[in-house]
LUMMAR-927594 format. One line per 10 residues: number of its first residue (from 1); for each residue y, x, z of N, C-alpha, C. Coordinates in Angstrom, 1 decimal, always signed. Layout:
BEGIN
NUM = Y/X/Z/Y/X/Z/Y/X/Z; ...
REM end
This chain:
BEGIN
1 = +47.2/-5.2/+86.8/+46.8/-4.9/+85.5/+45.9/-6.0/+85.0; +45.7/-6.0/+83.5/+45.1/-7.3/+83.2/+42.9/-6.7/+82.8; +42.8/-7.5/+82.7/+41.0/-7.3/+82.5/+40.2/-7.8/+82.2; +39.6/-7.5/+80.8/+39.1/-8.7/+79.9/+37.4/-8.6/+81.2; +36.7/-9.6/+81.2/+35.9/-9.5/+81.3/+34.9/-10.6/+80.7; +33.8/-9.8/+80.6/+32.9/-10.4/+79.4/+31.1/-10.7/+79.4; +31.0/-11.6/+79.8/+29.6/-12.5/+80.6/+28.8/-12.3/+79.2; +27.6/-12.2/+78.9/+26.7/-12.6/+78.4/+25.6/-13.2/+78.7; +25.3/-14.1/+77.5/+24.5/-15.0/+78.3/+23.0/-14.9/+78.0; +22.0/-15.0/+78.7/+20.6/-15.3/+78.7/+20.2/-16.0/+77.5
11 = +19.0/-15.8/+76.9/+18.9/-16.9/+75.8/+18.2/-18.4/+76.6; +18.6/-19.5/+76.0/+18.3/-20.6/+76.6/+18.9/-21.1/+78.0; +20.2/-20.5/+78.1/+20.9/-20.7/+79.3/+21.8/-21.9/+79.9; +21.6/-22.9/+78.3/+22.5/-24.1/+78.2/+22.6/-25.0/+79.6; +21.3/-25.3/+80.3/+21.2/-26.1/+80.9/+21.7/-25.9/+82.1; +21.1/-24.0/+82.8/+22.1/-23.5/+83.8/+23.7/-23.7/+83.8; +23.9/-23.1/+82.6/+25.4/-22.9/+82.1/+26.1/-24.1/+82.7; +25.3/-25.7/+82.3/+26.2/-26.7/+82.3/+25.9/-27.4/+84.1; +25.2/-27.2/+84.7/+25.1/-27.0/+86.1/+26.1/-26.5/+87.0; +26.0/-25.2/+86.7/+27.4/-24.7/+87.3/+28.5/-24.5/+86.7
21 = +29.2/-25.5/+86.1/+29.8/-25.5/+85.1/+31.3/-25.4/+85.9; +31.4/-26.7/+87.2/+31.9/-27.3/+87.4/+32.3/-25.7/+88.8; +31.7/-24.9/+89.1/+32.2/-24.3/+90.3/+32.5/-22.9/+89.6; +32.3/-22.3/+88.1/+32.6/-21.4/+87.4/+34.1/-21.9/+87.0; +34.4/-22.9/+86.7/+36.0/-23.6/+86.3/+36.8/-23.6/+87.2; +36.2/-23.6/+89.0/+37.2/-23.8/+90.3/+37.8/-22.3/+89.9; +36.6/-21.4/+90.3/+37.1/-20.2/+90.5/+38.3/-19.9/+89.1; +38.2/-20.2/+88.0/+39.0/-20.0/+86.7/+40.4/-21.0/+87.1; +40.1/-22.0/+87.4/+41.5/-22.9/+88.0/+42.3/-22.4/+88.8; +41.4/-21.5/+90.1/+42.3/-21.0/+91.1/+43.1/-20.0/+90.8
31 = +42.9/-18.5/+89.6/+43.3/-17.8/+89.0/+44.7/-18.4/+88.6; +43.7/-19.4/+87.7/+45.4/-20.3/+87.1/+46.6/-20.3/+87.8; +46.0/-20.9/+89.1/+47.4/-21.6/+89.9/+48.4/-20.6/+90.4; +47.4/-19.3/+90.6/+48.3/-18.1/+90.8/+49.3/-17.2/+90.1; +49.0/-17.8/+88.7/+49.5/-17.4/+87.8/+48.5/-15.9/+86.7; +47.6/-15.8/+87.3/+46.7/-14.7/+87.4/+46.5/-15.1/+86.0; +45.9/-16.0/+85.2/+44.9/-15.9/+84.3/+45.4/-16.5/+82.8; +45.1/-15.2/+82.1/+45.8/-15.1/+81.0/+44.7/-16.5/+79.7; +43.4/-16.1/+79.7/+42.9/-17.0/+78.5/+41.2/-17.2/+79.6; +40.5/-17.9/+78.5/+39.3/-18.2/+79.4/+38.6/-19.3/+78.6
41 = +38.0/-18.4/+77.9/+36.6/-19.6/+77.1/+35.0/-19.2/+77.4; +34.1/-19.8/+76.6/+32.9/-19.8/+76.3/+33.0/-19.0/+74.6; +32.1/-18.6/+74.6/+31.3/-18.4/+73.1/+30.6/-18.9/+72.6; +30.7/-19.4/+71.8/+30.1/-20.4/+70.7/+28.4/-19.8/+70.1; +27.8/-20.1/+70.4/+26.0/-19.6/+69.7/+26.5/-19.6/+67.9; +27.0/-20.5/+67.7/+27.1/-21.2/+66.2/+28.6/-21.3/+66.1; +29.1/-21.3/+64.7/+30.8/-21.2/+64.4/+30.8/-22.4/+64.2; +31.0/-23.4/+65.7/+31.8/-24.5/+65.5/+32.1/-25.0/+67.3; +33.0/-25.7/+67.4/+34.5/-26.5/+67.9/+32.8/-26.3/+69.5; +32.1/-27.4/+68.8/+31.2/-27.6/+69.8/+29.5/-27.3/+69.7
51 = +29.3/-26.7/+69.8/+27.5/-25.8/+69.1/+26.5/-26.6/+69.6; +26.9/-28.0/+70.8/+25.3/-28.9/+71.0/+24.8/-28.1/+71.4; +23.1/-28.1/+70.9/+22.3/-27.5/+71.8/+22.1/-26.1/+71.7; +22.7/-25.5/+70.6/+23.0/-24.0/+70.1/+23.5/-23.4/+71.2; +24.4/-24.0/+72.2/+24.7/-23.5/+73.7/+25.7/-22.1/+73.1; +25.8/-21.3/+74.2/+27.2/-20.3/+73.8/+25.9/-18.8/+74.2; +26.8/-17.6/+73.4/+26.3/-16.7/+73.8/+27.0/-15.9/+74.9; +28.0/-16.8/+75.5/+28.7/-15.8/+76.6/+29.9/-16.5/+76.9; +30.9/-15.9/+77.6/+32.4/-16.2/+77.8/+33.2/-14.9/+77.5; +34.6/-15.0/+77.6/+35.5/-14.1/+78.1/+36.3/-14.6/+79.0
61 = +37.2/-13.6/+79.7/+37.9/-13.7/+80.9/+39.3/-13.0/+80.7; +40.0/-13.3/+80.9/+41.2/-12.2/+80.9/+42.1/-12.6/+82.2; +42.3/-11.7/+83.0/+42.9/-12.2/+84.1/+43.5/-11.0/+84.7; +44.2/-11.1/+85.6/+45.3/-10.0/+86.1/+44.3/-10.4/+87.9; +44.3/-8.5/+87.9/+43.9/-8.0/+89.1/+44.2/-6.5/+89.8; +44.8/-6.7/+91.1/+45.0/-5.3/+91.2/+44.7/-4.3/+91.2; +43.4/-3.9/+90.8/+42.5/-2.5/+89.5/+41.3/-2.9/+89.6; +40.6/-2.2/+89.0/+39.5/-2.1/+87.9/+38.3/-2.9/+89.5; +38.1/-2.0/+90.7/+37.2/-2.2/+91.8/+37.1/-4.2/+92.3; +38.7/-4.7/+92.1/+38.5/-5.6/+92.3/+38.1/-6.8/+91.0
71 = +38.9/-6.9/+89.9/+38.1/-7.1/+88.8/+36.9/-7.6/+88.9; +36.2/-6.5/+89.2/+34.3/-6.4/+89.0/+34.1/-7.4/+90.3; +34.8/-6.9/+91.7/+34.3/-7.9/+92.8/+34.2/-9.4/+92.2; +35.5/-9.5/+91.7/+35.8/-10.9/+91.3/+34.5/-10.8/+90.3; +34.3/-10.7/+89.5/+33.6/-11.0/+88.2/+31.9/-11.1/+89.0; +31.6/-10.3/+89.6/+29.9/-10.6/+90.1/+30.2/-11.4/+91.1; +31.1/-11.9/+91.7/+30.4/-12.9/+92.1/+30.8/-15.1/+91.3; +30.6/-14.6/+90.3/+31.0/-15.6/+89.2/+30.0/-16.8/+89.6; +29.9/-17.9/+89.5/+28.7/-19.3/+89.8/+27.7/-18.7/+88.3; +28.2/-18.3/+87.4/+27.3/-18.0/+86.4/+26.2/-16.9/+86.3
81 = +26.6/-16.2/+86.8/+25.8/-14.3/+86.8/+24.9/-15.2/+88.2; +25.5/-15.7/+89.4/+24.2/-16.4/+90.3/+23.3/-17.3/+89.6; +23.5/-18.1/+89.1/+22.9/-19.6/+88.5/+21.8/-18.5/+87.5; +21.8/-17.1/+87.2/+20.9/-16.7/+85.9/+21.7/-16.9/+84.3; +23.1/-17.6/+84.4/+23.3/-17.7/+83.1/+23.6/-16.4/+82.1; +24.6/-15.7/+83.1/+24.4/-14.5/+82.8/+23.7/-13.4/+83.1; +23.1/-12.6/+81.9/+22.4/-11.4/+82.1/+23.1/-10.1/+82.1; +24.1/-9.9/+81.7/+25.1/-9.4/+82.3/+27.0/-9.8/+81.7; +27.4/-8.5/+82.7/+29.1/-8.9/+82.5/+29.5/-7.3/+82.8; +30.3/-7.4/+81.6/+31.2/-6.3/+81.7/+32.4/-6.7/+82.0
91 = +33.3/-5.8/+82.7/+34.7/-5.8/+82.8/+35.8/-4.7/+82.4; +36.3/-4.8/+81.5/+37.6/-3.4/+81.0/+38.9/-3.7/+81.5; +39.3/-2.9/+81.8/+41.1/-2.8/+81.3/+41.4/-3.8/+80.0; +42.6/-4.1/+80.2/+43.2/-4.8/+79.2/+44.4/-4.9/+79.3; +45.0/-4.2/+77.9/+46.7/-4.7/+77.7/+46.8/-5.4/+76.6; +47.8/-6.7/+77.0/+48.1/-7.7/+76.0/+49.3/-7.1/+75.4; +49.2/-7.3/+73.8/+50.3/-7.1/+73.2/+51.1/-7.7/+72.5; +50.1/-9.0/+72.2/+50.8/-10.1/+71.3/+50.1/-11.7/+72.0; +50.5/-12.2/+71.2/+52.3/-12.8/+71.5/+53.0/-12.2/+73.0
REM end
């Protein structure tokens, strides 16, 4: 089943954020290669492409996991929720319908 999950972030977390930037992306790559992982950004602080020092208020995650228990394993142990970036993360269910 698929499962959005959804990091928010600390205020002023830019600098953590871009620290563990690089071991938050492994774990998101390796989903990839599995075929696991449906989408995968940051949130933007400000409506644009790239927000500078406005930094992001979060990410989302959507990735296929075999239920809800593993999901959350996956998702707490993220390089982000360690590093302090996030202050928390939720994880739901998720069915994709479009495209």
């Amino acid at each position: 089943m698929w499962y959005a999950i959804i990091g928010t972030d600390r205020e002023n977390s830019l600098a953590a954020r871009l620290e563990s930037r690089p071991a938050h992306l492994a774990r998101l790559q390796a989903l990839a290669a599995q075929g696991r992982l449906k989408l995968a950004g940051p949130l933007p602080a400000i409506d644009a492409e790239d927000p500078g020092p406005a930094g992001f208020t979060g990410s989302l995650v959507v990735a296929e996991f075999p239920d809800l228990a593993a999901a959350r394993e996956w998702a707490e142990a993220d390089p982000y929720l360690a590093a302090g970036v996030y202050v928390r993360v939720e994880v739901r269910p998720f069915r994709p319908v479009l495209p």
